[in-house]
C-alpha positions as CSV (number, residue, x, y, z in Angstrom):
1,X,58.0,171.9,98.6
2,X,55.3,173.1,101.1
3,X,53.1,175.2,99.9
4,X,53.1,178.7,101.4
5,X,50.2,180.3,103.7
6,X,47.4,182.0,102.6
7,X,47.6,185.8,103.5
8,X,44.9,186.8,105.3
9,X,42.4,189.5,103.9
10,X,42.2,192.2,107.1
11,X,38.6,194.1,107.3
12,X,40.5,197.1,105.6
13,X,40.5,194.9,102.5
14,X,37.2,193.7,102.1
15,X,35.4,194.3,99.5
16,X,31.6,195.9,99.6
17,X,28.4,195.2,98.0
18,X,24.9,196.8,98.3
19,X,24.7,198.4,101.2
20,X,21.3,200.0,102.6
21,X,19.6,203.5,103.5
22,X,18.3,204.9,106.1
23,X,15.0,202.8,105.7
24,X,16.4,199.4,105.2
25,X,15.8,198.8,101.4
26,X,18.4,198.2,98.9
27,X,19.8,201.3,97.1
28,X,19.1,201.7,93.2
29,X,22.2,203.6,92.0
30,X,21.4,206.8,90.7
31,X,24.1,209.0,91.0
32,X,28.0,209.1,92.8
33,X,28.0,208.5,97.6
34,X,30.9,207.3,99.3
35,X,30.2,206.1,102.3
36,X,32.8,205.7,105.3
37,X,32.1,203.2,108.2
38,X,33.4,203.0,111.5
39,X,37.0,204.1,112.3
40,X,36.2,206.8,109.2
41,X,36.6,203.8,106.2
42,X,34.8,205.0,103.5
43,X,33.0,204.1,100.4
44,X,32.3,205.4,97.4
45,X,29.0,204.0,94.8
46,X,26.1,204.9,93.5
47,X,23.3,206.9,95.6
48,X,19.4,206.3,94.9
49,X,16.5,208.0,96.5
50,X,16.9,206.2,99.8
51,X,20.3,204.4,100.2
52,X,23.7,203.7,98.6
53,X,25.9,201.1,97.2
54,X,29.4,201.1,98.4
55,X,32.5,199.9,96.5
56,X,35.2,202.0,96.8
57,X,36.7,202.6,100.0
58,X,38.7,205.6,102.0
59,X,41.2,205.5,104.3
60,X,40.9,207.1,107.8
61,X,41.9,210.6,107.5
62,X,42.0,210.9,103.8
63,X,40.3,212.9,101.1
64,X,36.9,212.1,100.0
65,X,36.8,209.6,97.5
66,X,36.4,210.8,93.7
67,X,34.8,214.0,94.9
68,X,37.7,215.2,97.1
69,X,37.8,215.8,100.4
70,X,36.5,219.1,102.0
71,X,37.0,219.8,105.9
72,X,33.8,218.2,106.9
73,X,34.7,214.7,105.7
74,X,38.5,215.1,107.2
75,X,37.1,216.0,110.6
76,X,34.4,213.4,110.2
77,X,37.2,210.7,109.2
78,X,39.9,211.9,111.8
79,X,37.1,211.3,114.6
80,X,36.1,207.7,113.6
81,X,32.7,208.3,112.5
82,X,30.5,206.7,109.7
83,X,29.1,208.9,107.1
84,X,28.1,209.2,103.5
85,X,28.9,211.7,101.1
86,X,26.1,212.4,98.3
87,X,27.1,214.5,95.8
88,X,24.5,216.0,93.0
89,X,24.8,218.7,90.3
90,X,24.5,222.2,91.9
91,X,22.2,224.7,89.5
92,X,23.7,228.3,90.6
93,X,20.1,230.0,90.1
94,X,18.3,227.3,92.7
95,X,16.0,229.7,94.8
96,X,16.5,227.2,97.9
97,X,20.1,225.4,98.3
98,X,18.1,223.2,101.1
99,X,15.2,222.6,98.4
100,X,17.3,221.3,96.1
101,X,19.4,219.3,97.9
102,X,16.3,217.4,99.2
103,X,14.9,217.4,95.8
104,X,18.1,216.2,93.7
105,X,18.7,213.4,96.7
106,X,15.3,212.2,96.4
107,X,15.1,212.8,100.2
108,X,12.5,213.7,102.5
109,X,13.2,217.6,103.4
110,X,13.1,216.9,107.5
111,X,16.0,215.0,107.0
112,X,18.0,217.5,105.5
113,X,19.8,220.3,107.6
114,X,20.4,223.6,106.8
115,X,23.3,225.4,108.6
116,X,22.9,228.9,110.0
117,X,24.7,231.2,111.5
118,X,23.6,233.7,114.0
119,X,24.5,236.3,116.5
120,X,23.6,235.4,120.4
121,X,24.0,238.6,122.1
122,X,26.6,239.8,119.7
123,X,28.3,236.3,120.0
124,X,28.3,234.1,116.6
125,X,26.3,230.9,117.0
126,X,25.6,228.1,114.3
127,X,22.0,226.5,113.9
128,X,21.0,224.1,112.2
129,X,17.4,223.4,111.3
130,X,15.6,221.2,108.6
131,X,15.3,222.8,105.1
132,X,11.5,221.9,105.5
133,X,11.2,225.3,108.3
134,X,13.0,228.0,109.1
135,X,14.8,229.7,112.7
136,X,13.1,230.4,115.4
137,X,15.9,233.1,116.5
138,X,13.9,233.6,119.7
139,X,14.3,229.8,121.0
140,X,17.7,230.1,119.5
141,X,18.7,232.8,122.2
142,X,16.9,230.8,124.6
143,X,18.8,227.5,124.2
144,X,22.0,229.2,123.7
145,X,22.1,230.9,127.0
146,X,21.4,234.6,125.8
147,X,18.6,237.0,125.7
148,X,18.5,238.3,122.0
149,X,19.5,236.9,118.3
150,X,19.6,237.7,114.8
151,X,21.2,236.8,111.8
152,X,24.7,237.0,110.9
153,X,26.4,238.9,108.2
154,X,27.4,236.6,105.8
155,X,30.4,237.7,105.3
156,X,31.5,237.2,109.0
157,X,29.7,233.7,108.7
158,X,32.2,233.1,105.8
159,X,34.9,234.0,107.6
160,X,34.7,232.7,111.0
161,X,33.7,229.1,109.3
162,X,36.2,229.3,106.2
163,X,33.1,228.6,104.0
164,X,31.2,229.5,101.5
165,X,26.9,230.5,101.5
166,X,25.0,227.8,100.3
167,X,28.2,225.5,101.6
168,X,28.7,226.0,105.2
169,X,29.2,223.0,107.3
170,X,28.4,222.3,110.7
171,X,31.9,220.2,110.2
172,X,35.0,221.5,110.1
173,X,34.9,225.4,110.8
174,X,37.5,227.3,111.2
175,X,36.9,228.1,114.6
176,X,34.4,225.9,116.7
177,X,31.6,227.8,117.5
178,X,28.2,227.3,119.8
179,X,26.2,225.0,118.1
180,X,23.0,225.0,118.5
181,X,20.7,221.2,116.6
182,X,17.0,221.5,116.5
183,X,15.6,218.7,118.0
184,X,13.3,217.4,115.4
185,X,17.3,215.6,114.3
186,X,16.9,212.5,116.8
187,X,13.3,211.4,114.9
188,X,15.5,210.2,112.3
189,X,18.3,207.7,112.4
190,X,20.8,210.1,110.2
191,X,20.1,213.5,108.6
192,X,21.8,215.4,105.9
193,X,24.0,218.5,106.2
194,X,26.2,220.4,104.3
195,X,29.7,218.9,103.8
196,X,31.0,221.9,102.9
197,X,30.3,223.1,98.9
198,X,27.6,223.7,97.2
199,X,26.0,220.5,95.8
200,X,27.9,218.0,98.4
201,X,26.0,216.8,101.1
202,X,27.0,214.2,104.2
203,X,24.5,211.9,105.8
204,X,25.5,211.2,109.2
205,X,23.4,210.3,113.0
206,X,22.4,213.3,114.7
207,X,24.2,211.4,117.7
208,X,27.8,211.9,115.8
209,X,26.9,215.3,114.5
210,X,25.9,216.4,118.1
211,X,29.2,214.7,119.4
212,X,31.8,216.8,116.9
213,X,30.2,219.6,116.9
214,X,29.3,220.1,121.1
215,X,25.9,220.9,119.7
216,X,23.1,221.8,121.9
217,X,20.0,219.9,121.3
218,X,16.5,222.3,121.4
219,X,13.5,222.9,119.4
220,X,14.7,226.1,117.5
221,X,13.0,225.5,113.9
222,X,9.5,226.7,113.3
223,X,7.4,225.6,110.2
């Protein structure tokens, strides 16, 4: 009897090892990441203080791994793009969410983003600055076209991006709105943002953020 072929093992298959952060060093696993590839595959492992290891993987368009999926990562799947979830216990009494994102990732504040949300001329506008400074509202106006900006209610932030202070995502509002990236982003090869609740964070390029969001890039943060 011949023997019968070998199936082949597609890329969707494959399994993953140690993969690498954003400095090139192997991760030490620390705590739960999934991390999706190009095509949105993701992965989910163990995050350290500067990288990941990958092992379980998600299929384009689906929920988030173990930590479940939020709009963020759907709209980051559905578009292709590679990303990594980091999750980390929330304390509700943290004086800065940005603060102790940064902190509980290990990671260097700069690269993590903050998402605000502002009103250009009376028209609602999302920034998003490092945790490290704050908004310049001025060059906010400036880059979005308008002459004069301030803060938003939250409570119209909540409900014209569906999410939650502390939570809000640059990804996956509930209506697109002007978007406005501080330009500090593209000295780092990914950065951090909300990916929408409190204690879940996506790493991503600025590049892809920029891309499915329309953002604007500008200097708006201030130390």
């Amino acid at each position: 009897m011949a023997d019968r072929p070998r199936r082949r093992v597609g890329p969707g298959r494959r399994r993953h090892g140690v993969g690498e952060g954003p400095d090139g060093r192997t991760a030490r696993a620390s705590g739960p990441a999934e991390t999706a590839g190009p095509g949105g595959t993701a992965r989910t492992g163990e995050i350290g203080a500067r990288g990941n290891v990958g092992k379980k993987k998600q299929r384009r368009g689906g929920t988030a791994g173990s930590t479940g999926g939020t709009p963020a990562t759907v709209a980051l799947a559905e578009a292709g793009m590679s990303f990594t979830v980091h999750s980390y216990a929330h304390d509700p009494g943290a004086a800065s969410y940005g603060a102790e994102a940064a902190e509980a990732l290990g990671t260097d504040p700069e690269r993590i983003f903050k998402t605000l949300l502002a009103e250009v001329d009376g028209a609602l506008t999302v920034a998003v600055v490092p945790v490290s400074g704050s908004l310049d509202l001025k060059a906010l106006a400036s880059a979005a076209g308008g002459k004069r900006a301030a803060m938003a209610d939250p409570a119209a932030a909540e409900r014209a991006t569906g999410y939650v202070r502390g939570g809000i995502s640059p990804l996956g509002q509930r209506r697109r709105l002007p978007t406005v990236l501080d330009a500090s982003a593209t000295e780092h090869a990914t950065i951090c943002v909300s990916a929408g609740r409190r204690g879940l964070e996506v790493e991503l390029s600025p590049a892809d953020l920029a891309a499915l969001t329309g953002a604007v890039l500008a200097p708006i943060a201030r130390p």
